[in-house]
Residue frames as a rotation matrix with the C-alpha (Angstrom) as fourth column:
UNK 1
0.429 -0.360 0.828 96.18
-0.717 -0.693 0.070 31.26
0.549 -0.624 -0.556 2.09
UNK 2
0.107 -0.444 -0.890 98.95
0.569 0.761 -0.312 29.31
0.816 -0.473 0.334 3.94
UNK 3
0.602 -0.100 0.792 98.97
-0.688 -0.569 0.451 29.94
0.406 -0.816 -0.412 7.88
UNK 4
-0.371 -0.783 -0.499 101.89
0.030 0.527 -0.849 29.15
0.928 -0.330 -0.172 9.72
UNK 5
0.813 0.579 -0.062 101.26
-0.190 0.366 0.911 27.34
0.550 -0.729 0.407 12.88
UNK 6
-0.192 -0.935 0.299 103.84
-0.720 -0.072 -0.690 27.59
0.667 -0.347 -0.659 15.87
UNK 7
0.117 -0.212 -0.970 104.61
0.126 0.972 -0.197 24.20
0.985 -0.099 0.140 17.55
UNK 8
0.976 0.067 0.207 104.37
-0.185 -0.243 0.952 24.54
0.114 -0.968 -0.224 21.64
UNK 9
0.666 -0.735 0.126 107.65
-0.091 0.088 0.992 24.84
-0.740 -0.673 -0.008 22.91
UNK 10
0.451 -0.319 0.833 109.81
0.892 0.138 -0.431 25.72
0.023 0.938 0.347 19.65
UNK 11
0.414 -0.461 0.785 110.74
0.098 -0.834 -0.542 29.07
0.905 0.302 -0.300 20.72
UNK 12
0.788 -0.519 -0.331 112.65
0.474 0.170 0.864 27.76
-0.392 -0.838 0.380 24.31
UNK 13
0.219 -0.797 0.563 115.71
0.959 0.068 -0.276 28.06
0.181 0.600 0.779 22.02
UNK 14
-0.268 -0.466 0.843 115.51
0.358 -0.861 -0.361 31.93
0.894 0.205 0.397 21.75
UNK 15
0.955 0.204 0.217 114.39
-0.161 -0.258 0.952 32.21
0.250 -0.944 -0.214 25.59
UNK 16
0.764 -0.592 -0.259 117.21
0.591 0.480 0.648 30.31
-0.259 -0.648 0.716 26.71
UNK 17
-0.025 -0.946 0.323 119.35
0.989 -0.070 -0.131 32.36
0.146 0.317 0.937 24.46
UNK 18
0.155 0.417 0.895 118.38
0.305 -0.882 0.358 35.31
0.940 0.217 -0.264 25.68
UNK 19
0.950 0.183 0.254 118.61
-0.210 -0.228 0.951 34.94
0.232 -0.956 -0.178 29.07
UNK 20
0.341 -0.928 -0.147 122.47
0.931 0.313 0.185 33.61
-0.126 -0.201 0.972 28.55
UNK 21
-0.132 -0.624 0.770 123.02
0.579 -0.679 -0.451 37.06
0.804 0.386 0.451 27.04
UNK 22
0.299 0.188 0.935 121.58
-0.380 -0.876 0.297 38.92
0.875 -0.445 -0.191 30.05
UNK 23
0.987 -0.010 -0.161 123.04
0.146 0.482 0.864 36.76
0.069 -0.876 0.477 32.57
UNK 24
0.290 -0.955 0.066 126.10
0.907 0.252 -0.337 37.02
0.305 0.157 0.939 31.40
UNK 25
-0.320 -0.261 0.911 126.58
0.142 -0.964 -0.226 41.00
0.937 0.057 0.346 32.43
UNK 26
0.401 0.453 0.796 124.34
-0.639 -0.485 0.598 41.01
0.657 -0.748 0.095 35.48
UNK 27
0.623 -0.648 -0.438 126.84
0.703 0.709 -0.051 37.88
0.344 -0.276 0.898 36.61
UNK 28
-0.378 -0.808 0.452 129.64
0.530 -0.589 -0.610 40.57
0.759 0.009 0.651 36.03
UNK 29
0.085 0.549 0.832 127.62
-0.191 -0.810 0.554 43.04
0.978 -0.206 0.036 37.86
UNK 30
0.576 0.630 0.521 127.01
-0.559 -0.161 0.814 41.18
0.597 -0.759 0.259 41.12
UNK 31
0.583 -0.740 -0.334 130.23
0.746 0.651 -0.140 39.71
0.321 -0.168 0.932 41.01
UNK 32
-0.086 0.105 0.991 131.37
0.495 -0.858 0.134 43.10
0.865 0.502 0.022 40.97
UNK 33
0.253 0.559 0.789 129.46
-0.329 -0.718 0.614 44.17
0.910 -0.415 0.002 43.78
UNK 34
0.961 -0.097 -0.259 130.83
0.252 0.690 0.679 41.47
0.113 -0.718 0.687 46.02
UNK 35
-0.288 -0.956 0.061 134.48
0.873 -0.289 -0.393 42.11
0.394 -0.060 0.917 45.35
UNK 36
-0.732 -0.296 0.614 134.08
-0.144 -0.813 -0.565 46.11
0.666 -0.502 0.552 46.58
UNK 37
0.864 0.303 0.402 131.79
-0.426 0.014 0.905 44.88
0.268 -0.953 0.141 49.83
UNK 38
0.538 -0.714 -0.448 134.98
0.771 0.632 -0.082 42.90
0.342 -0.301 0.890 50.19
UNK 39
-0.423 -0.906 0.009 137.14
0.849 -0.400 -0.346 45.72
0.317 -0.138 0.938 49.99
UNK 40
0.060 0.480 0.875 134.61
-0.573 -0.701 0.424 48.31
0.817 -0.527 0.233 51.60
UNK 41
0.934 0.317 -0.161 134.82
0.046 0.342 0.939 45.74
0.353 -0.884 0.305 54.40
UNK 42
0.301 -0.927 -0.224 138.50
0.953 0.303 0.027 45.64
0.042 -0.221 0.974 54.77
UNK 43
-0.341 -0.557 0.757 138.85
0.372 -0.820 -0.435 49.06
0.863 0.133 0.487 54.51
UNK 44
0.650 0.512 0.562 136.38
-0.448 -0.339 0.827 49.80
0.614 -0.789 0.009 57.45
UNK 45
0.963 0.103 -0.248 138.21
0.149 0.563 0.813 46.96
0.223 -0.820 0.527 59.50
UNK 46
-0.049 -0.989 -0.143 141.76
0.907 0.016 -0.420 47.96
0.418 -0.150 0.896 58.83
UNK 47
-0.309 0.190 0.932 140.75
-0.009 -0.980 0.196 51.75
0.951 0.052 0.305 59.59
UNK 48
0.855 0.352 0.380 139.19
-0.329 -0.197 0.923 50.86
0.400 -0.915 -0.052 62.98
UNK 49
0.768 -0.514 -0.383 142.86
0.555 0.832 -0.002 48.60
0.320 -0.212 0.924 63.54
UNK 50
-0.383 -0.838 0.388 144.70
0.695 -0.539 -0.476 51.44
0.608 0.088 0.789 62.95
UNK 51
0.183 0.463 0.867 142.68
-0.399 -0.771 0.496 53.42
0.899 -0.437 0.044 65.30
UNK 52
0.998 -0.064 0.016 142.84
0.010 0.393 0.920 50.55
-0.065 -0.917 0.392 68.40
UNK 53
0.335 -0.909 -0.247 146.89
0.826 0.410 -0.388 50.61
0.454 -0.074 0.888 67.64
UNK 54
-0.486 -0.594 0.641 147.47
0.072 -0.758 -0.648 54.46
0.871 -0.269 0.411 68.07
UNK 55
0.581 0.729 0.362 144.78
-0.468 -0.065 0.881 54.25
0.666 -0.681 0.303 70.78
UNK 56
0.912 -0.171 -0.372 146.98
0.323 0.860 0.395 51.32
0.253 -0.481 0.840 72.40
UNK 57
-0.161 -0.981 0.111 150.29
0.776 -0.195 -0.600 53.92
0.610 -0.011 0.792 72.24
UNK 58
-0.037 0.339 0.940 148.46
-0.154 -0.931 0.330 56.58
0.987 -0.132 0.087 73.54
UNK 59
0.716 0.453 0.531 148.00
-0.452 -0.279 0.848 54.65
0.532 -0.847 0.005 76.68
UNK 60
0.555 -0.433 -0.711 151.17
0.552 0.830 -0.075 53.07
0.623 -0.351 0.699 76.74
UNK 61
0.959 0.051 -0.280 152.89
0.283 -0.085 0.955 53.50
0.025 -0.995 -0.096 80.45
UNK 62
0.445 -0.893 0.070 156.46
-0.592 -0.353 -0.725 54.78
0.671 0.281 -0.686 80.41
UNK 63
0.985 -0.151 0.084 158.66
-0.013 0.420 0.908 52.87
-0.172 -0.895 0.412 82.55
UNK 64
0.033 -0.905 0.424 162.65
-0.963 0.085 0.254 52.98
-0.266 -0.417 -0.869 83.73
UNK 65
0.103 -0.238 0.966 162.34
-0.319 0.912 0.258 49.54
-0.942 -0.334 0.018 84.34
UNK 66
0.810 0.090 0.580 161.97
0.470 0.491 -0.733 48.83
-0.351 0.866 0.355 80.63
UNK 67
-0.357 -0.913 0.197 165.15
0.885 -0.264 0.383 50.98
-0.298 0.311 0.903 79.85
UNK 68
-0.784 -0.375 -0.495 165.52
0.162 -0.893 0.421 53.99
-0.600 0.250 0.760 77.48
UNK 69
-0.440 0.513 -0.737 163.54
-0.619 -0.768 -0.166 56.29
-0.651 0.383 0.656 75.40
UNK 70
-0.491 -0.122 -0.862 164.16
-0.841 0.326 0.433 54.15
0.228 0.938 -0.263 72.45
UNK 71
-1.000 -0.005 0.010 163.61
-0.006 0.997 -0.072 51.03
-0.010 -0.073 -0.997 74.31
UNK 72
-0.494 0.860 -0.127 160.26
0.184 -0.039 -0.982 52.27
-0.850 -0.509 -0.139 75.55
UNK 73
-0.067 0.315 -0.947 159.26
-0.889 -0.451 -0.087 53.99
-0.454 0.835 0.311 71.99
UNK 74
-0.759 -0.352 -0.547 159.98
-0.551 0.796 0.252 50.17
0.347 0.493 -0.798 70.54
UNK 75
-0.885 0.464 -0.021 158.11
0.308 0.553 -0.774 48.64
-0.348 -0.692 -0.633 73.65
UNK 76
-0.518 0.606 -0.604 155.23
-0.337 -0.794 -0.507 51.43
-0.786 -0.059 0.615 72.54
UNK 77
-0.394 -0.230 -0.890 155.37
-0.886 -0.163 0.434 50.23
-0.245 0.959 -0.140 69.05
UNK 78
-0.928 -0.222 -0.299 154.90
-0.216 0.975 -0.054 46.44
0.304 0.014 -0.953 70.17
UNK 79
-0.793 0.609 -0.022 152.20
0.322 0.388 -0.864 47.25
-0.518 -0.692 -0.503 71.97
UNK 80
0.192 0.440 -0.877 150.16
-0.895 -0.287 -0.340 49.36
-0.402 0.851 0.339 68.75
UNK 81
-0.322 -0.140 -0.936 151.00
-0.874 0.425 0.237 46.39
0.365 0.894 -0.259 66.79
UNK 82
-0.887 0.319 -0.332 149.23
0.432 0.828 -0.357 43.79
0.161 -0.461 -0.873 69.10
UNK 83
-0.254 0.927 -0.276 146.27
0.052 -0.272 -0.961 45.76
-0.966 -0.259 0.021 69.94
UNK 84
-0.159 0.382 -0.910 146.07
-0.930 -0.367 0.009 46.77
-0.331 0.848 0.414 65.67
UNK 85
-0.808 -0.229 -0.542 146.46
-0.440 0.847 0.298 42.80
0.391 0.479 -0.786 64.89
UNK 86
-0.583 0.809 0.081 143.56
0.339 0.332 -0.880 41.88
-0.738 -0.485 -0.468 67.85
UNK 87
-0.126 0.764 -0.633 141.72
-0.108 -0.644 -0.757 44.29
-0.986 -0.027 0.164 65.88
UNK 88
-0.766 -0.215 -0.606 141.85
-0.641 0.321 0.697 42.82
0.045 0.923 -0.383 62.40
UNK 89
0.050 0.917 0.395 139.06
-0.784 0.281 -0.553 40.65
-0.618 -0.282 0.733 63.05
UNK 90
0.600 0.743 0.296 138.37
-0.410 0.604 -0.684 38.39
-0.687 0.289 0.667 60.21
UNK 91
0.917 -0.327 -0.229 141.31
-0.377 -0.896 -0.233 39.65
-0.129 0.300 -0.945 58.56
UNK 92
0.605 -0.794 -0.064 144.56
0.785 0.581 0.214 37.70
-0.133 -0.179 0.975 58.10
UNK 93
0.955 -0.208 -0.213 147.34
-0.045 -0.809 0.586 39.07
-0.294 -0.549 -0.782 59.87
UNK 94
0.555 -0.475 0.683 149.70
0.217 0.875 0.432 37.04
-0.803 -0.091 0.589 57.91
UNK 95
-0.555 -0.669 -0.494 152.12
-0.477 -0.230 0.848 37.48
-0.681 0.707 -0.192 55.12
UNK 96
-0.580 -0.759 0.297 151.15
0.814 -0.520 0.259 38.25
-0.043 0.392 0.919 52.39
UNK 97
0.581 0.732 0.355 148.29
0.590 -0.679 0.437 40.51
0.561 -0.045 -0.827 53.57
UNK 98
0.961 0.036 0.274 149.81
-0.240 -0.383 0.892 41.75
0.137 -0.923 -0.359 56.46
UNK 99
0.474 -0.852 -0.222 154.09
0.834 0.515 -0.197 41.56
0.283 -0.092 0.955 56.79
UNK 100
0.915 -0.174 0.364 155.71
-0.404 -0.408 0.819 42.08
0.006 -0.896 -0.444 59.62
UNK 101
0.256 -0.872 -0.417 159.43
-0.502 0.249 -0.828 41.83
0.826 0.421 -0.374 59.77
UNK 102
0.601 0.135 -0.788 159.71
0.347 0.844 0.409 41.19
0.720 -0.519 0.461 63.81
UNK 103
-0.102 -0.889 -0.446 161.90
0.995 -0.088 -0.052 44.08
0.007 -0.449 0.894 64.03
UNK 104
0.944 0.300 0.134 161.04
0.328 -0.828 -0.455 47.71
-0.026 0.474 -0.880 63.63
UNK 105
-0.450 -0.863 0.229 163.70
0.881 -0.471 -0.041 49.89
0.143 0.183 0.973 62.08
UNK 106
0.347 0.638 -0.687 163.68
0.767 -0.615 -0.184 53.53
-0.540 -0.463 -0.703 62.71
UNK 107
-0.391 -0.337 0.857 164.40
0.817 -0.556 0.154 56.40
0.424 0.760 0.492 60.44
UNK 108
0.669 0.379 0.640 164.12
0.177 -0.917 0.358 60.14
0.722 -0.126 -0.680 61.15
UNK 109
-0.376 -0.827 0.419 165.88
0.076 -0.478 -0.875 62.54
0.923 -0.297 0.243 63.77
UNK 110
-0.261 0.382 -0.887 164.78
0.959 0.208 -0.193 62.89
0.110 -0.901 -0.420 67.44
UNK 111
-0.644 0.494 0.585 162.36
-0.409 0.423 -0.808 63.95
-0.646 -0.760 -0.070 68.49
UNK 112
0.218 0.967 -0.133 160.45
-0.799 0.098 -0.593 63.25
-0.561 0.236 0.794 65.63
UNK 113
-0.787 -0.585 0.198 161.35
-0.541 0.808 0.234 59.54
-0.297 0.077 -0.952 64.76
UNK 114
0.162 0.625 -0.763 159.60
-0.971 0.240 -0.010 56.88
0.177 0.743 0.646 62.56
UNK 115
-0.490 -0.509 0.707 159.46
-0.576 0.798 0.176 53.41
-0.654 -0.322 -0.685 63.36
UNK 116
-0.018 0.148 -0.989 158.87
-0.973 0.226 0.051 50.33
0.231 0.963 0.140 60.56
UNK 117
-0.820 -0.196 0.538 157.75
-0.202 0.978 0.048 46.75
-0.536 -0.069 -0.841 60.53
UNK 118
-0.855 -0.021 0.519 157.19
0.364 0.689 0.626 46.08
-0.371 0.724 -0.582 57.58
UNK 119
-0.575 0.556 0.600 153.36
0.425 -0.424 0.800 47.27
0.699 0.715 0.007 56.56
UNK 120
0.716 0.666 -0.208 152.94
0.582 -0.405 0.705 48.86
0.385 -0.626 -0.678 59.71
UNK 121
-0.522 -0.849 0.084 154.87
0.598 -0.435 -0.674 52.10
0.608 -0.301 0.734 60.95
UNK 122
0.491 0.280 -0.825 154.66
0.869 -0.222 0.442 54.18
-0.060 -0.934 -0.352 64.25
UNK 123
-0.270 -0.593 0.758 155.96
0.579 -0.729 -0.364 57.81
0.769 0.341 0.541 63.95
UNK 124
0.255 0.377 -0.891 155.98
0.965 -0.153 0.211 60.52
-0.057 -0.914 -0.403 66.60
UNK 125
-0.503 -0.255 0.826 155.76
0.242 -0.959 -0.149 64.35
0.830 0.125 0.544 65.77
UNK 126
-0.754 -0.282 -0.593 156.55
0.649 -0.457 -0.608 66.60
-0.100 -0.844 0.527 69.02
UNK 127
0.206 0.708 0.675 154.36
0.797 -0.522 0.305 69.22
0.568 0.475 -0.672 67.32
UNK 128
0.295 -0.249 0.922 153.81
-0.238 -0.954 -0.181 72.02
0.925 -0.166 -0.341 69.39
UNK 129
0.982 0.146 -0.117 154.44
0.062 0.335 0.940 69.83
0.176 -0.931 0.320 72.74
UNK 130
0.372 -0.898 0.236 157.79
-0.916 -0.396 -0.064 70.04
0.151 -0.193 -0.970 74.46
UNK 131
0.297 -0.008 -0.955 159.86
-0.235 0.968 -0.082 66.46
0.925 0.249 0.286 73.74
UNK 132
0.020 -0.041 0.999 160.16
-0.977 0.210 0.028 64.37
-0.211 -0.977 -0.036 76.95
UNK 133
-0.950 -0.232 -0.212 161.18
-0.278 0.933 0.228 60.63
0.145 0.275 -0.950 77.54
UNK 134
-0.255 0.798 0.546 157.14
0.618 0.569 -0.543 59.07
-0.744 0.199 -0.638 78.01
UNK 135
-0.996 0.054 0.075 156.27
0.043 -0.444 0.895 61.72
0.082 0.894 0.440 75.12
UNK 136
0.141 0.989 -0.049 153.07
0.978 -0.147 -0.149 63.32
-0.155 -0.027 -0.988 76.76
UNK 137
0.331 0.496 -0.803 151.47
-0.232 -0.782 -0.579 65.60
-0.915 0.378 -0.144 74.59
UNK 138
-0.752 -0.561 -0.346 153.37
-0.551 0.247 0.797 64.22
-0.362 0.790 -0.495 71.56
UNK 139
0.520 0.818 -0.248 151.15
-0.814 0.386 -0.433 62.97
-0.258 0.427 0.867 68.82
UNK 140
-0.579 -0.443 0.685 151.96
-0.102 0.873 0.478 59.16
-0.809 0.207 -0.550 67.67
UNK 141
0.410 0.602 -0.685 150.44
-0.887 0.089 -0.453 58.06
-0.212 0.794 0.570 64.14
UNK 142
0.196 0.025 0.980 149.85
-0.174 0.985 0.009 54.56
-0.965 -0.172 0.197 63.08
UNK 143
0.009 0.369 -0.929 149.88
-0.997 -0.068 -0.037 53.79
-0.077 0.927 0.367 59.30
UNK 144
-0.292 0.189 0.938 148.88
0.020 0.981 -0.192 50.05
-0.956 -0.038 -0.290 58.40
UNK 145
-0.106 0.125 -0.986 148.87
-0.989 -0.120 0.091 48.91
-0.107 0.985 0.136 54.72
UNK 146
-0.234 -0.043 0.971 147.39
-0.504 0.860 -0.083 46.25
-0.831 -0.509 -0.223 53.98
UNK 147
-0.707 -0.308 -0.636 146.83
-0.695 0.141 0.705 43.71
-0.128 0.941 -0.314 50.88
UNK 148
0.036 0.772 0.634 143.64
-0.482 0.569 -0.666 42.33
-0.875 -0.282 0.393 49.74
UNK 149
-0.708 -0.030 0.705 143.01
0.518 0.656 0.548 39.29
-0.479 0.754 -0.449 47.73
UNK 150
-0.363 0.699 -0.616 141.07
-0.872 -0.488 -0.039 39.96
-0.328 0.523 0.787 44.79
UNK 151
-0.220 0.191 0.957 138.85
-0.218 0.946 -0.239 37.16
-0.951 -0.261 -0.166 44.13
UNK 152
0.768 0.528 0.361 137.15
0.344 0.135 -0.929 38.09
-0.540 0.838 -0.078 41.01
UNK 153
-0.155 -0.983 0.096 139.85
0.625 -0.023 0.780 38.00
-0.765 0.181 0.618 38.43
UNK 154
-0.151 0.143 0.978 138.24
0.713 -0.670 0.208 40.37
0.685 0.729 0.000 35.52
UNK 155
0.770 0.367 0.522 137.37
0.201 -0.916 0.348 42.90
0.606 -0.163 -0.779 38.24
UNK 156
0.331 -0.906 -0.262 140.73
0.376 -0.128 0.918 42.62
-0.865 -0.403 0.299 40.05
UNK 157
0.134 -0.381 0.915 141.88
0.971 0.233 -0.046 43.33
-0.195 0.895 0.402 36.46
UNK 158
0.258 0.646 0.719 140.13
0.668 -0.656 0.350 46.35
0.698 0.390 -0.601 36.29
UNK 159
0.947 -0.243 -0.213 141.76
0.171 -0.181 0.968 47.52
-0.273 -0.953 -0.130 40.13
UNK 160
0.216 -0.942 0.256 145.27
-0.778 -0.324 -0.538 48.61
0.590 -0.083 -0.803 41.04
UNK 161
0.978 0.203 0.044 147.09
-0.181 0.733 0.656 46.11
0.101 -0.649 0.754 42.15
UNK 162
0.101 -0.994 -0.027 150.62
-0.905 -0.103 0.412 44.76
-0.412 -0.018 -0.911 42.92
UNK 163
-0.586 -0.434 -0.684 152.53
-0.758 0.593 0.273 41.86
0.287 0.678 -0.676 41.26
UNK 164
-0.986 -0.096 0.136 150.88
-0.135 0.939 -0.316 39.63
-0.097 -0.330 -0.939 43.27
UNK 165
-0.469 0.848 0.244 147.15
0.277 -0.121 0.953 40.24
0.838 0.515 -0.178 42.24
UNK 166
-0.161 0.291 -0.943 146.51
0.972 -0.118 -0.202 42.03
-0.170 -0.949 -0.263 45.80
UNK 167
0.245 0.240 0.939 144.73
0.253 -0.951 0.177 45.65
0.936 0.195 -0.294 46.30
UNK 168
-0.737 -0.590 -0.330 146.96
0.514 -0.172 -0.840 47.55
0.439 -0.789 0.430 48.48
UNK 169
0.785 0.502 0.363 144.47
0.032 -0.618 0.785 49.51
0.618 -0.605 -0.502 51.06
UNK 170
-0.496 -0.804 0.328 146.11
0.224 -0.484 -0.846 52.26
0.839 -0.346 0.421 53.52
UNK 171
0.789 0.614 0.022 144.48
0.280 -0.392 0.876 53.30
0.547 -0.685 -0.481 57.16
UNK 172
-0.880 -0.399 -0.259 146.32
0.469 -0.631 -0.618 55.79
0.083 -0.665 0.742 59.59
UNK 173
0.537 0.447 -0.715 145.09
0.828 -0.118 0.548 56.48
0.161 -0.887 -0.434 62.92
UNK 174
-0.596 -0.803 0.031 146.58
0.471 -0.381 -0.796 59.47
0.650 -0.459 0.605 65.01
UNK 175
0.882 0.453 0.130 146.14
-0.032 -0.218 0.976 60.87
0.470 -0.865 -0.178 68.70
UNK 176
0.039 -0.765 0.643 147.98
-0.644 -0.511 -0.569 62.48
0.764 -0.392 -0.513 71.21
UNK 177
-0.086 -0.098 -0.992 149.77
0.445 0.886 -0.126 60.61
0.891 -0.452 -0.032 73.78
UNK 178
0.709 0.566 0.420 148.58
-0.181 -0.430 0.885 61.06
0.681 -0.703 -0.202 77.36
């Protein structure tokens, strides 16, 4: 009778190779899981931005002194887009997450009129309120679009994305203006 005798430390080999194969997936996994806290965080923070911007039109002040409807609706606009940037937090507010043109263009018909810069528009529907130059009772809606990096490149892969390997995310806010 021949007995086979196992040498201490001779089967490391198939540990070691084992544990590459299962590392290699639960890697993926918790790589994975980081990338969408990423983008579960950015969505929470761009969602509360777009909330402090229409929040920030809602209380903007009419004034004469600043000129016309338009001028003021612009002025309105400037001021949602500074309170929605504060509110970015960690967030880069920069191109190419965030682009802003510097200018807002406006599309639609009075009273119910759309304003644009770049990945942030301001829009104002009269609804059932009666239109007036401060537009109280008129609802205002924010929309903010914004572009996250994807870090992990097989699970960005796996995402919608634009040319530039970024996942667009959308938040809009609305609330009536006082």
């Amino acid at each position: 009778m021949h007995l086979i005798r196992r040498t201490p430390g001779r089967s490391g080999g198939q540990a070691l190779t084992e544990f590459a194969l299962v590392l290699t997936p639960l890697l993926l996994v918790m790589l994975g899981i980081i990338q969408l806290g990423l983008i579960f965080n950015a969505q929470v923070t761009i969602t509360n931005a777009a909330r402090e911007g229409a929040r920030q039109a809602t209380i903007y002040v009419y004034s004469t002194s600043v000129g016309t409807k338009t001028q003021n609706d612009v002025a309105r606009a400037n001021a949602a887009l500074a309170a929605l940037e504060n509110a970015m937090g960690i967030l880069s507010t920069s191109a190419p997450q965030l682009s802003t043109t510097g200018s807002w263009t406006s599309s639609g018909t009075a009273p119910n009129l759309t304003y644009t810069n770049g990945d942030v528009t301001v829009s104002y529907d009269v609804g059932s309120a009666t239109d007036s130059d401060p537009r109280t009772g008129e609802q205002v809606t924010v929309t903010l679009v914004y572009h996250q990096d994807l870090l992990i490149p097989l699970i960005g892969g796996l995402l919608p994305h634009d040319s530039g390997g970024r996942l667009a995310q959308q938040a809009t806010a609305t609330m009536v203006i006082n």
